[in-house]
C-alpha positions as a Markdown table, in Angstrom:
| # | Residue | x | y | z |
|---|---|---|---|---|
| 1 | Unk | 0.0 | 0.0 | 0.0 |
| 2 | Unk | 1.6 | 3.5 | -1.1 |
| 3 | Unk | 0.6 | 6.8 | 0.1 |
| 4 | Unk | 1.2 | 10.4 | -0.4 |
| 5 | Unk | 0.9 | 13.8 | 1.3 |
| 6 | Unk | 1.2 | 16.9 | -0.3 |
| 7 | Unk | 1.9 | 19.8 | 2.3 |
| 8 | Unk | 2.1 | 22.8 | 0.8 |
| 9 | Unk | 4.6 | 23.9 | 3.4 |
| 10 | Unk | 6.8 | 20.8 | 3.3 |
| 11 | Unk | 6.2 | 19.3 | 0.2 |
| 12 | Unk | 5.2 | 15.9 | -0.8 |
| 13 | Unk | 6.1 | 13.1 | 1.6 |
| 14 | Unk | 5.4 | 9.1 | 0.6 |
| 15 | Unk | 4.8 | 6.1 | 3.0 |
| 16 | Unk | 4.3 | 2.6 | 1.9 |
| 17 | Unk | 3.2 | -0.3 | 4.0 |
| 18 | Unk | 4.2 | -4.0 | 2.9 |
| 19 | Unk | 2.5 | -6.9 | 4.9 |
| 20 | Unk | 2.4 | -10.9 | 4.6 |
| 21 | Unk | 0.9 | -13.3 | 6.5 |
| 22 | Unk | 1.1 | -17.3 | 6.6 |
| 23 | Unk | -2.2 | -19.0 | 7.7 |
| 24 | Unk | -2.5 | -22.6 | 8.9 |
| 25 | Unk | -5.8 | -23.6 | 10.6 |
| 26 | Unk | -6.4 | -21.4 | 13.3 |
| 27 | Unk | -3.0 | -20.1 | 13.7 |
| 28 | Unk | -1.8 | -17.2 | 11.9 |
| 29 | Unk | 2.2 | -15.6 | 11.9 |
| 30 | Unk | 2.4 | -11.9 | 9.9 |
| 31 | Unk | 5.4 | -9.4 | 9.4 |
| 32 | Unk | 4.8 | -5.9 | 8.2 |
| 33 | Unk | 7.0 | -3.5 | 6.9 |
| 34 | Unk | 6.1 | 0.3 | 7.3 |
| 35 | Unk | 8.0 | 3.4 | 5.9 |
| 36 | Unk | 6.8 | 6.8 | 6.3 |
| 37 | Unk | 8.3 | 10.3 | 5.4 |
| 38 | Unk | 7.7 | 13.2 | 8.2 |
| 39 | Unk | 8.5 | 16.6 | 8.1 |
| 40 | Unk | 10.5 | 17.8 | 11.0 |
| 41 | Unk | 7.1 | 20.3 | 11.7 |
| 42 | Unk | 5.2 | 16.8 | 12.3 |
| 43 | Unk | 8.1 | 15.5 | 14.7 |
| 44 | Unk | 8.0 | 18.9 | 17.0 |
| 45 | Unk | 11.7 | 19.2 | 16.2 |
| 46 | Unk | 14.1 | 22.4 | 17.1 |
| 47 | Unk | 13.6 | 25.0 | 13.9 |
| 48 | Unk | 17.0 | 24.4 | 12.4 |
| 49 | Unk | 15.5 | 20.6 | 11.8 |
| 50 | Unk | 11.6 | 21.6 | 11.3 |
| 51 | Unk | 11.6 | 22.1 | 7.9 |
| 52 | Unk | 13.5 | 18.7 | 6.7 |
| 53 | Unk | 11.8 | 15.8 | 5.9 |
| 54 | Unk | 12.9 | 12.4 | 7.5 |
| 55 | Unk | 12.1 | 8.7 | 6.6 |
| 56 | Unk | 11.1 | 6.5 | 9.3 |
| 57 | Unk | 10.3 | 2.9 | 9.7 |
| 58 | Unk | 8.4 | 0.1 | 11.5 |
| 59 | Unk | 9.4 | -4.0 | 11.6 |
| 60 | Unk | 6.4 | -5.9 | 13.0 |
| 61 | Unk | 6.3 | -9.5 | 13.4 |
| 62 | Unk | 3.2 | -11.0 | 15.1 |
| 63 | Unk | 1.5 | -14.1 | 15.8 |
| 64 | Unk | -2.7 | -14.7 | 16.2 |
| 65 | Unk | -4.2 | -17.6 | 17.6 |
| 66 | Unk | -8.1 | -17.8 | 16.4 |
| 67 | Unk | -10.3 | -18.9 | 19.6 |
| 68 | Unk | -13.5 | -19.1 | 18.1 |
| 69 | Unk | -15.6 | -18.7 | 15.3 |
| 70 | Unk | -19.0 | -18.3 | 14.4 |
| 71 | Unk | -22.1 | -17.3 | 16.2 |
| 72 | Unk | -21.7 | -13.5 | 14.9 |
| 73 | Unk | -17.9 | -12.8 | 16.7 |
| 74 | Unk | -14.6 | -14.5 | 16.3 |
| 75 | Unk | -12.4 | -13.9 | 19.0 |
| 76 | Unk | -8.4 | -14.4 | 18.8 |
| 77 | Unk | -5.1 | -14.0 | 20.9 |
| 78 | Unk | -2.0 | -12.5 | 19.6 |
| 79 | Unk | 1.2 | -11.5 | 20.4 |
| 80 | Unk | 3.6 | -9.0 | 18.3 |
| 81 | Unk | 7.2 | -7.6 | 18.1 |
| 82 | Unk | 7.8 | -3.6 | 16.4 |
| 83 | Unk | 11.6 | -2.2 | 16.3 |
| 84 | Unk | 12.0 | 0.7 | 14.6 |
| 85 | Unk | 14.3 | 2.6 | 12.6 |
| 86 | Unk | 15.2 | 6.2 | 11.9 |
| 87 | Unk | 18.1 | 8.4 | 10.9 |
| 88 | Unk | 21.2 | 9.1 | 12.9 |
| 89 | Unk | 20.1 | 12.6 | 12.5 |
| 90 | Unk | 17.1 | 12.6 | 14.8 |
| 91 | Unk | 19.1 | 10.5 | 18.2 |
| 92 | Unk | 19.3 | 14.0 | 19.7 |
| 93 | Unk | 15.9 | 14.0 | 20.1 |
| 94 | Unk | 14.7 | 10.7 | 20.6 |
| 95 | Unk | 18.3 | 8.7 | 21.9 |
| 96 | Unk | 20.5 | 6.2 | 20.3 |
| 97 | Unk | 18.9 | 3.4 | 21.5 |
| 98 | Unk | 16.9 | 1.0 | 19.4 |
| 99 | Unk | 12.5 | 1.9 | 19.5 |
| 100 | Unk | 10.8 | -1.0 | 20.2 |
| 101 | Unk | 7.4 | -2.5 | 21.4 |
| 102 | Unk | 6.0 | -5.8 | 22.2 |
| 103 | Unk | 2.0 | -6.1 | 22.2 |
| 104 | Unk | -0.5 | -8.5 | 23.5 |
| 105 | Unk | -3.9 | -7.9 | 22.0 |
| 106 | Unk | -7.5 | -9.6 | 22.1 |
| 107 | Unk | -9.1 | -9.1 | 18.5 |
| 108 | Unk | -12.6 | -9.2 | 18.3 |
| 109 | Unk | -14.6 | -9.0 | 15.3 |
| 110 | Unk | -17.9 | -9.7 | 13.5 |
| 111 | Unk | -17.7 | -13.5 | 12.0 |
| 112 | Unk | -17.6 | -13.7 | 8.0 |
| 113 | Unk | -21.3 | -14.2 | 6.6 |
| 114 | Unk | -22.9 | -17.5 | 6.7 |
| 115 | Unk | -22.3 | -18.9 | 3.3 |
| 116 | Unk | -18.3 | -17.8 | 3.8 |
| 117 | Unk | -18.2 | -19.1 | 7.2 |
| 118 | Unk | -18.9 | -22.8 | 6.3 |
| 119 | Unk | -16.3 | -22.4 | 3.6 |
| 120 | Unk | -14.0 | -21.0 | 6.1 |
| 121 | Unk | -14.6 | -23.9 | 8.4 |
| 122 | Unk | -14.7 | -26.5 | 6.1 |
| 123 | Unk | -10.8 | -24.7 | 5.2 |
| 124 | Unk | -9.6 | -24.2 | 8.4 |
| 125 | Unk | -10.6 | -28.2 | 9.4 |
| 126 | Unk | -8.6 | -29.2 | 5.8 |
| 127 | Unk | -5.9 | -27.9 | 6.8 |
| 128 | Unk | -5.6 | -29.3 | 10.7 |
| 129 | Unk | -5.6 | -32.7 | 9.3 |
């Protein structure tokens, strides 16, 4: 997925997201790649630095466990690892050390319709054989 913003102050900045996953059953493992441009204006950074435009990035990799499905809700557990990456430029501001984040999340969500569900069930029990 690409994006762009067009500030007529700061110019046009891109971001791009870039995301996989590998299904089996009811287990799911994903990693995602996300790369965004931001001015120095959207950082809050000193003036010298506001007006240049810096690229910044996210490495997730995550893993969900569906729990149920069906009856109008699907519920899962998940886990998920994000470092990030920026340049040199900006460790006055935010350190030298590496950002990072580590998530546990419940994920609720309305189920597929019915004539989907019974395909996806019918898929997922396939596939735990």
């Amino acid at each position: 997925m690409w994006g762009q913003n067009h500030d007529t102050g700061e110019g046009k900045t891109q971001s791009f997201l870039i995301e996989s996953n590998y299904q089996r059953g009811r287990d799911t493992v994903y990693v995602r790649w996300e790369r965004v441009e931001k001015s120095g204006h959207e950082l809050v950074l000193d003036p010298p630095d506001e007006s240049r435009i810096f690229p910044v990035s996210g490495y997730t990799i995550g893993y969900d466990r569906d729990l149920s499905h069906g009856n109008g809700i699907d519920i899962g557990l998940g886990t998920q690892f994000t470092f990030n990456d920026r340049p040199d430029s900006l460790d006055r501001y935010y350190g030298n050390g590496l950002g990072y984040a580590f998530q546990f999340f419940l994920r609720i969500r309305p189920s597929l319709h019915s004539h989907d569900a019974h395909q996806y069930a019918e898929h997922v029990a396939g596939m735990e054989k």
